[in-house]
C-alpha positions in Angstrom: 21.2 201.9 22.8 22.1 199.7 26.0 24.0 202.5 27.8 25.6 199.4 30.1 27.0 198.0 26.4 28.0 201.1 25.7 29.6 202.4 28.6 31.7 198.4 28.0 32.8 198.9 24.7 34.4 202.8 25.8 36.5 201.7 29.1 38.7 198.9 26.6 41.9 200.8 26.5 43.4 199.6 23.0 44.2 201.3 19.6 41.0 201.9 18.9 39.6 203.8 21.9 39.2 207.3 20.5 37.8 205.7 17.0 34.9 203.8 19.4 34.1 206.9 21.5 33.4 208.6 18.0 31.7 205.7 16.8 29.1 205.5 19.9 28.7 209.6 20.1 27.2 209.2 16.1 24.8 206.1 17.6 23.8 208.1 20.8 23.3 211.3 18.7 21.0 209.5 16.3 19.2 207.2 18.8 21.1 204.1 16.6 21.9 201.0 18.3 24.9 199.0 18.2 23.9 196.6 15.3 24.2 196.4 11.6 21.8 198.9 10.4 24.0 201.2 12.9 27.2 200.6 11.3 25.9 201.0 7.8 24.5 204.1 9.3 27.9 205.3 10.7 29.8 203.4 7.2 27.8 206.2 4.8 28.5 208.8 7.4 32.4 208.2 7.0 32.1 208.5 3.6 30.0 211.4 2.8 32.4 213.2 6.0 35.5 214.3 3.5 37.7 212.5 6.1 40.7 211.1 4.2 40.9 207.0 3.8 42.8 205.9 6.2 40.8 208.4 9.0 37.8 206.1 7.5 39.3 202.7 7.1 40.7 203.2 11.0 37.3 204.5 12.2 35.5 201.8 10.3 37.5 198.9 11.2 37.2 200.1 14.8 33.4 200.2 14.9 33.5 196.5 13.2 35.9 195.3 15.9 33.2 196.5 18.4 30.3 195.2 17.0 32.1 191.7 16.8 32.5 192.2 20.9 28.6 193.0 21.6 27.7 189.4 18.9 29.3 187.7 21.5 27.6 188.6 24.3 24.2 187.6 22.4 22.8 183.5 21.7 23.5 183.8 18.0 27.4 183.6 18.5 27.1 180.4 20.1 25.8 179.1 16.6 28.2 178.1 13.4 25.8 179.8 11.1 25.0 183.0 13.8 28.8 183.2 13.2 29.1 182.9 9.7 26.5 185.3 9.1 28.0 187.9 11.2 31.7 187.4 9.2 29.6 187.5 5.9 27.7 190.8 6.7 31.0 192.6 8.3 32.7 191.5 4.6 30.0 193.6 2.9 30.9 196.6 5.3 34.0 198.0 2.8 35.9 201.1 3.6 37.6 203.4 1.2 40.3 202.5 -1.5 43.3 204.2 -1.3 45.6 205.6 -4.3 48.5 202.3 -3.0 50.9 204.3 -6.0 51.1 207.3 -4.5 54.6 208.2 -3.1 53.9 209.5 0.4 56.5 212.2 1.7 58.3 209.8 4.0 59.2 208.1 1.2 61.4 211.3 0.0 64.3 213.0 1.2 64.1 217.3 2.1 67.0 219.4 0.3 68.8 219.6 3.8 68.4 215.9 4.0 70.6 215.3 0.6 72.5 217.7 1.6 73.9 216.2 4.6 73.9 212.9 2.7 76.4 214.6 -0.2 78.7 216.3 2.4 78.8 213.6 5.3 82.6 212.6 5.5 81.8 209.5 7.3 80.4 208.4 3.8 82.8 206.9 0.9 83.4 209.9 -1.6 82.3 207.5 -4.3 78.9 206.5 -2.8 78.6 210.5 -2.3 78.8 210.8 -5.7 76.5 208.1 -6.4 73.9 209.6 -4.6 74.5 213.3 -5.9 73.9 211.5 -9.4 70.5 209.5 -8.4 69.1 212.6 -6.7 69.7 215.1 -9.6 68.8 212.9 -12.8 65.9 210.6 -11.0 67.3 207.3 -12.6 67.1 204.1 -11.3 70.6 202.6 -10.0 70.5 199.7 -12.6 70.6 202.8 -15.3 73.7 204.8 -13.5 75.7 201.8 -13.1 75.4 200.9 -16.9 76.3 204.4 -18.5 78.7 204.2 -21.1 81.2 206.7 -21.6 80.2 206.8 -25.2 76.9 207.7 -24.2 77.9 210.8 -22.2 78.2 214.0 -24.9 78.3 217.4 -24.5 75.4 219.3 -26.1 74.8 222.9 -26.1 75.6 224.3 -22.4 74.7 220.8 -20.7 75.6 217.5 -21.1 73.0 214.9 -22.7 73.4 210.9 -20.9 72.0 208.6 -23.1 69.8 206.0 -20.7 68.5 202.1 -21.9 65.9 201.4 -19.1 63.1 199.0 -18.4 61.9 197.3 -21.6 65.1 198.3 -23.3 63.6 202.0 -23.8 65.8 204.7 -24.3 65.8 208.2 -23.4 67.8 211.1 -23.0 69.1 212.9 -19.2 70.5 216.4 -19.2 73.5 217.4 -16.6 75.4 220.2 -16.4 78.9 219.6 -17.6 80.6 220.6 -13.7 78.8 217.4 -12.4 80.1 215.3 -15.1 83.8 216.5 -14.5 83.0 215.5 -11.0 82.3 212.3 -11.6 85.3 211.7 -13.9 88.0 212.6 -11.1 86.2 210.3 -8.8 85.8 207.6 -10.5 88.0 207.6 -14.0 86.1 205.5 -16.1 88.1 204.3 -18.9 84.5 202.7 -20.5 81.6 203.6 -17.7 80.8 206.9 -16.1 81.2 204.6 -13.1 83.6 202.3 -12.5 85.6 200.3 -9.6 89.0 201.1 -8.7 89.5 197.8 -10.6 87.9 199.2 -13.8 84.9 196.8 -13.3 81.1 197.7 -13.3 79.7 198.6 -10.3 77.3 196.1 -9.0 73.8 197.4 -8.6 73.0 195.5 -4.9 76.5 197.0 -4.1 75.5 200.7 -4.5 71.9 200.1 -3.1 73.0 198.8 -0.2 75.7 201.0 0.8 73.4 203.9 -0.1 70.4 202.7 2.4 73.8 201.9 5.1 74.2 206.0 4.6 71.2 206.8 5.2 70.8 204.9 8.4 74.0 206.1 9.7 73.7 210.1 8.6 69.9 210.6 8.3 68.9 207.9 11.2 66.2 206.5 8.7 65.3 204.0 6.2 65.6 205.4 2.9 66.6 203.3 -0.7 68.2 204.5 -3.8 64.2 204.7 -5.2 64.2 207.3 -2.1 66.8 209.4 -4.4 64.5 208.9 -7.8 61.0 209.6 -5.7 62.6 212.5 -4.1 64.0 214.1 -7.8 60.6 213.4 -9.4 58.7 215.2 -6.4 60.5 218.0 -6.3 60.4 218.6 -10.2 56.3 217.7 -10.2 56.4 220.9 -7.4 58.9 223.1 -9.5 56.8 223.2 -13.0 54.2 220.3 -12.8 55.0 219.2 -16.1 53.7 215.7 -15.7 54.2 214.2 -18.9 58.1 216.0 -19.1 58.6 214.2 -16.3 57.2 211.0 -17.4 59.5 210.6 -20.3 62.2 211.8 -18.2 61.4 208.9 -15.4 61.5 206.5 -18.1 57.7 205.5 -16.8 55.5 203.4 -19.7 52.9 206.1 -19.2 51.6 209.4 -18.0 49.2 207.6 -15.3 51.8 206.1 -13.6 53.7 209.3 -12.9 50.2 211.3 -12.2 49.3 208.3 -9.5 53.1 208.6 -7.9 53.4 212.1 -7.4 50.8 214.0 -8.2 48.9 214.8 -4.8 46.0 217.4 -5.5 43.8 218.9 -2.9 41.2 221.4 -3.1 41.2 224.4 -0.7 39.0 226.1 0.8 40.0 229.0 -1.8 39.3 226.7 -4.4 36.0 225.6 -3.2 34.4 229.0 -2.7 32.9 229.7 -5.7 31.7 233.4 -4.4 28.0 232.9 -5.0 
């Protein structure tokens, strides 16, 4: 390896300085130059490491970034097919796919964080109550605003909410009958569990927007009324990891999709050791 190049490439001072130190410590180690073969050297590397995807993808990209720096300093990159070649062979270089479904924890709320949300008095009572609904039955705001009052009936110790969700499916929530009373004193629905002051259906942009308006002004961070449904479906996964339960109870067309969202599994080092 060119120790001039190298010593080039480490004194750039961008986002990916730490990545190209790492990156040139594996080619010095090895006695690798900075080329192709190198980079498909340092690619399996990454891979067969255990770092998590985006730790590779970074890393990866980094070192391809690099390598696009030292082409240009050689004859080839003053040539349409010397460039073409280069873009063609860095294309092969892929990184890792990531699970894109999974809902990462930023994209939930803590307990203390819903609970500030449910007690803030600089929120509307009836937004409160929204949220308080969304967080503790998971559905999506299109559902709540279209319960029927018909719908709502008391079963054995809880009530049971009869739900009409994506592709017209139906299923079945269970809420304690103190959170229904709630909601009737709030909002006295004369046909929806929700209704307007006016007696009108709540409008589903309405409630999503004053709910992600409440969490910028109590929680000082972006969150949506899917941050309420992520955030019930996570904790519930974490309570009794009934996937399938859950599933059903989401309202999700299958299994997968919940096991993709919120199931993240990872062994430990307890799990690992086998004790042989």
């Amino acid at each position: 390896m060119d120790p001039k190049i190298a010593e080039e490439l480490l004194q750039i001072d961008d986002c990916y300085k730490s990545d190209t130190r790492h990156f040139i410590r594996f080619l010095s180690d090895r006695g690798l130059e900075i080329d192709f073969p190198g980079l498909e050297a340092y690619m399996r590397f990454l891979k067969d490491a255990g770092y998590a995807a985006e730790t590779v993808n970074k890393r990866l990209q980094a070192a391809k970034n690099r390598l696009r720096l030292v082409f240009r300093k050689t004859e080839a990159s003053m040539d349409v097919l010397g460039r073409y070649e280069m873009d063609r062979a860095l294309k092969e270089i892929k990184g890792v796919k990531k699970n894109t479904k999974a809902v990462d924890t930023d994209k939930t709320l803590s307990l203390p964080e819903v609970r500030l949300l449910i007690d803030s008095e600089g929120i509307p009572e009836r937004i409160r109550m929204f949220i308080r609904f969304l967080v503790s039955t998971g559905t999506r705001v299109s559902e709540a605003t279209g319960i029927r009052l018909k719908d709502v009936k008391p079963e054995h110790g809880f009530v049971s909410i009869r739900i009409v969700g994506k592709g017209s499916k139906e299923r079945y929530l269970k809420v304690t009958p103190e959170l229904i009373e709630q909601f009737h004193a709030v909002f006295h629905g004369a046909a929806y569990l929700f209704e307007t002051k006016d007696g009108k259906i709540y409008s589903r942009q309405y409630v999503s927007d004053s709910i992600r308006l409440a969490g910028r002004a109590v929680l000082g961070r972006k969150i949506s009324a899917h941050t309420l449904r992520h955030t019930f479906a996570t904790i519930q996964i974490r309570k009794n990891r009934k996937v399938k339960a859950l599933s059903t109870y989401l309202g999700h067309s299958s299994t997968s999709i919940t096991q993709d969202m919120y199931v993240h599994e990872e062994l430990d080092l307890e799990d690992l050791d086998l004790g042989i």
